[in-house]
C-alpha positions, 0 to 999 in steps of 0.5 A, a space after each residue: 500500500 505505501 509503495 502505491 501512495 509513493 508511486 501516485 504522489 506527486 513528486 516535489 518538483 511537481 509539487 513546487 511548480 503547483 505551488 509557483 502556478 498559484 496566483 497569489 504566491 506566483 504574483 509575489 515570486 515574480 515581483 520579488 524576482 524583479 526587485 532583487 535583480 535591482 538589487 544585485 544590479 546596484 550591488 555589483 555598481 556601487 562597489 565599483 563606483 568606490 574603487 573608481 572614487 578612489 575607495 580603499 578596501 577598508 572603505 569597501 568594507 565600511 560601505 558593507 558595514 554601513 549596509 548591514 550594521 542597522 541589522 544589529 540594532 533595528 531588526 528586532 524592532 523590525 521583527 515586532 514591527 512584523 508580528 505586531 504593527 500593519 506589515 502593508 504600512 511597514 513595507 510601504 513606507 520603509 521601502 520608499 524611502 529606500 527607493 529614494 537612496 539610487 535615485 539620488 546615486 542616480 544623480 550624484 554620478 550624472 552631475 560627477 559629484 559622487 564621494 564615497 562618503 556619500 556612498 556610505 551614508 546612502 547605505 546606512 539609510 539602505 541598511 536602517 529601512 532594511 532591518 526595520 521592513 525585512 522581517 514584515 516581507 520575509 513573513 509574507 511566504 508563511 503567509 500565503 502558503 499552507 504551513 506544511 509548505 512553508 519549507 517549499 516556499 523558501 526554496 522556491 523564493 530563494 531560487 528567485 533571489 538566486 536567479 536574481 544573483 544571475 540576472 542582476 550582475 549581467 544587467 549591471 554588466 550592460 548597463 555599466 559598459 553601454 550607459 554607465 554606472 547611473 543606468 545600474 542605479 536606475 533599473 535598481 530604484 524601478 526595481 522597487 515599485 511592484 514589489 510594493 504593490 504586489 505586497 499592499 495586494 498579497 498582504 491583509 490590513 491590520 496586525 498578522 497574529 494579533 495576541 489575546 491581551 496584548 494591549 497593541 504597544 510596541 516596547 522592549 518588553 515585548 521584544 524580549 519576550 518574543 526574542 526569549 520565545 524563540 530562543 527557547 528551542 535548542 535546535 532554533 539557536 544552533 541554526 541561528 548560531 550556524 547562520 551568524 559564524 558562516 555569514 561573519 567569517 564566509 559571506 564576506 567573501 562576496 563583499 571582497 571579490 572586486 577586491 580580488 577581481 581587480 588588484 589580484 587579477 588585473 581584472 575588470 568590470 566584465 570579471 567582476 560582474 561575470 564572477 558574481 553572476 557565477 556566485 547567483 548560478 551556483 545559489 540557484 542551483 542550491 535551491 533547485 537543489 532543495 526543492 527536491 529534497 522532501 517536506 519531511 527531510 531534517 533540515 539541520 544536517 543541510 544548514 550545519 554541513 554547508 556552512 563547514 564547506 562554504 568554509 573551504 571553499 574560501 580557504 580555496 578561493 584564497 588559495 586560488 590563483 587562476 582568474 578563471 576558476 575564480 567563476 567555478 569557486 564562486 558557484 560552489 560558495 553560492 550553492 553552499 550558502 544557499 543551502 545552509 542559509 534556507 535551511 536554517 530559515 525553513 527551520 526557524 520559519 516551520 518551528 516557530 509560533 505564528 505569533 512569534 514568526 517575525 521575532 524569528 525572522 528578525 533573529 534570522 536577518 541579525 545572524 546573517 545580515 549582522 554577521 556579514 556586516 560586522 565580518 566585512 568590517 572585521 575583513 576590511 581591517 584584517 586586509 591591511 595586514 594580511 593582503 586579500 588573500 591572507 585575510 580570506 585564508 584566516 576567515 575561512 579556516 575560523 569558520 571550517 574550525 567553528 563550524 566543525 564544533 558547531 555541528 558536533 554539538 549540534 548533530 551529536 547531540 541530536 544522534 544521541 537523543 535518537 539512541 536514548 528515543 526508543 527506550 524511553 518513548 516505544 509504545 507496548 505492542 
């Protein structure tokens, strides 16, 4: 009987492109896929838009700082916001004014008076209407999909922002060799309007998962109380923990590859935006990857597994001194990262209480987002010492090593918890 319910189930590639044929979330997949190739866009032009002012790779790094570091200070608040406030009004506002930050790059290399000062602080204002928006549309898959297919709408969102990783570096690519820079920073402030609308239709008026007795305030109580909620789940914080390690110590990899495309290689813009879009093939493969993987597999061996071998794979592209298998390496780095990283987000997303889903987010965003920012900090620092190279063998052989614990820990606890299940749970016969 078993075998003739697997042969006429569907299989979970079928399954996940029923749930992409879906109005509501195919409408979202595609908005979201058009803003984020403006986003990849701008984040393949700004980098060389500072190393064309003059930019050090200390400044590079800082610009990265300044992008994620709100992260760390805003987006608990964000995830409040989230499970509390009208996530239609959150992502309306924030992401407008977020819009205005290209359209002033826009502008600024027109008129030739763009400093990297200016860069950076246009990135801070990315980065705090970032942290306090991202939680309110990270929670709007769990919204509009079952919650057994929670899992399967991550994957398929993060085979969009992969395919995005692709699309928008070529974009850019063209754009910075026929029109400019500007023209990158352009498509990049369009990029925000139908991701807007399309949230304002998906998304319900009023307060995601209203609390009984809650008296509707937004404060520090509430906060750490939602943050104590999630943090309770020993799985929950050795994904959170897996997530921060491999995004302060690998991520920064990406942060730097124009470093190395150009000082390393004697490269140019064509390498580099060939190197990223390599990185956005190898992330949607990883995605295509998990959309195969079934419903009910244990996510944890996939989040802590890829993050020790995005751990070598930057001890390689330090090692590495081939321009072209720098393109290869950063497909490997991309397939890992998305791996590990929509693991560990299917699995804080599935666990979590739906009132506590966007404090769950939001500790998610402060691992990665955070972690790239004070890790591209850290990394630009580490630079002036050690050279690109030097800095990028030091990170990946902290992380392989922490990584390594993590996992041990983490799985061998949960193997041991296994062994121990039969004796203390079996059922009489």
């Amino acid at each position: 009987m078993a075998d003739a319910v697997s042969r006429t189930a569907p299989s979970p590639w079928r399954q996940s492109l029923a749930l992409l044929c879906t109005r509501r979330f195919g409408t979202f997949w595609v908005a979201s896929l058009l803003a984020n190739i403006g986003t990849w866009a701008q984040q393949v032009a700004q980098p060389w838009l500072m190393l064309s002012l003059g930019a050090s790779p200390f400044l590079l790094g800082l610009d990265a700082f300044a992008l994620g570091a709100p992260t760390l200070a805003l987006t608990l608040v964000g995830g409040l916001l989230a499970d509390r406030a009208d996530r239609r009004r959150t992502i309306t506002a924030f992401q407008s004014v977020q819009m205005l930050c290209p359209v002033l790059l826009v502008v600024l290399v027109l008129t030739h008076t763009a400093q990297p000062w200016l860069v950076v602080a246009l990135s801070l204002v990315v980065g705090v209407t970032d942290a306090l928006s991202m939680p309110s549309f990270q929670t709007i898959v769990p919204s509009i999909v079952p919650r057994a297919q929670i899992a399967r709408g991550i994957a398929l969102n993060t085979t969009q922002f992969n395919l995005s990783r692709i699309l928008g570096p070529a974009v850019a690519g063209a754009l910075m060799a026929s029109v400019g820079l500007a023209g990158a920073f352009a498509v990049s402030a369009l990029s925000y309007l139908p991701f807007i609308l399309v949230a304002l239709w998906v998304l319900p008026p009023g307060v995601a998962h209203p609390v009984d007795g809650d008296d509707g305030r937004i404060g520090h109580r509430q906060l750490w109380a939602g943050v104590r909620g999630v943090l309770r789940e020993a799985d929950l914080r050795w994904a959170l923990l897996t997530v921060l390690s491999a995004a302060t110590l690998c991520a920064p990899l990406i942060t730097f590859v124009p470093v190395l495309v150009k000082d390393e290689f004697g490269g140019g813009a064509t390498h580099f935006s060939s190197a990223m879009g390599a990185f956005g093939v190898g992330g949607l493969l990883g995605a295509a990857l998990l959309l195969a993987v079934p419903l009910e597999r244990d996510r944890r061996p996939l989040n802590a597994g890829g993050a020790a071998a995005f751990g070598l794979v930057v001890i390689a592209v330090a090692l590495n001194h081939w321009l072209w298998a720098l393109p290869l390496l950063l497909a490997l780095a991309g397939l890992l990262m998305t791996t590990s990283n929509a693991s560990g987000n299917a699995l804080l997303q599935a666990s979590a209480p739906a009132h506590l889903r966007g404090q769950a987010v939001s500790l998610f965003m402060l691992a990665m987002r955070g972690g790239v920012a004070l890790g591209s900090l850290w990394t630009g620092a580490v630079v002036h010492g050690l050279g690109v190279r030097g800095a990028l063998l030091l990170n990946g052989a902290l992380a392989l090593v922490l990584q390594l614990a993590i996992g041990w820990r983490w799985l061998g606890r949960s193997r041991a918890a296994v062994r121990m299940a039969p004796h203390e749970t079996r059922s009489p016969p």
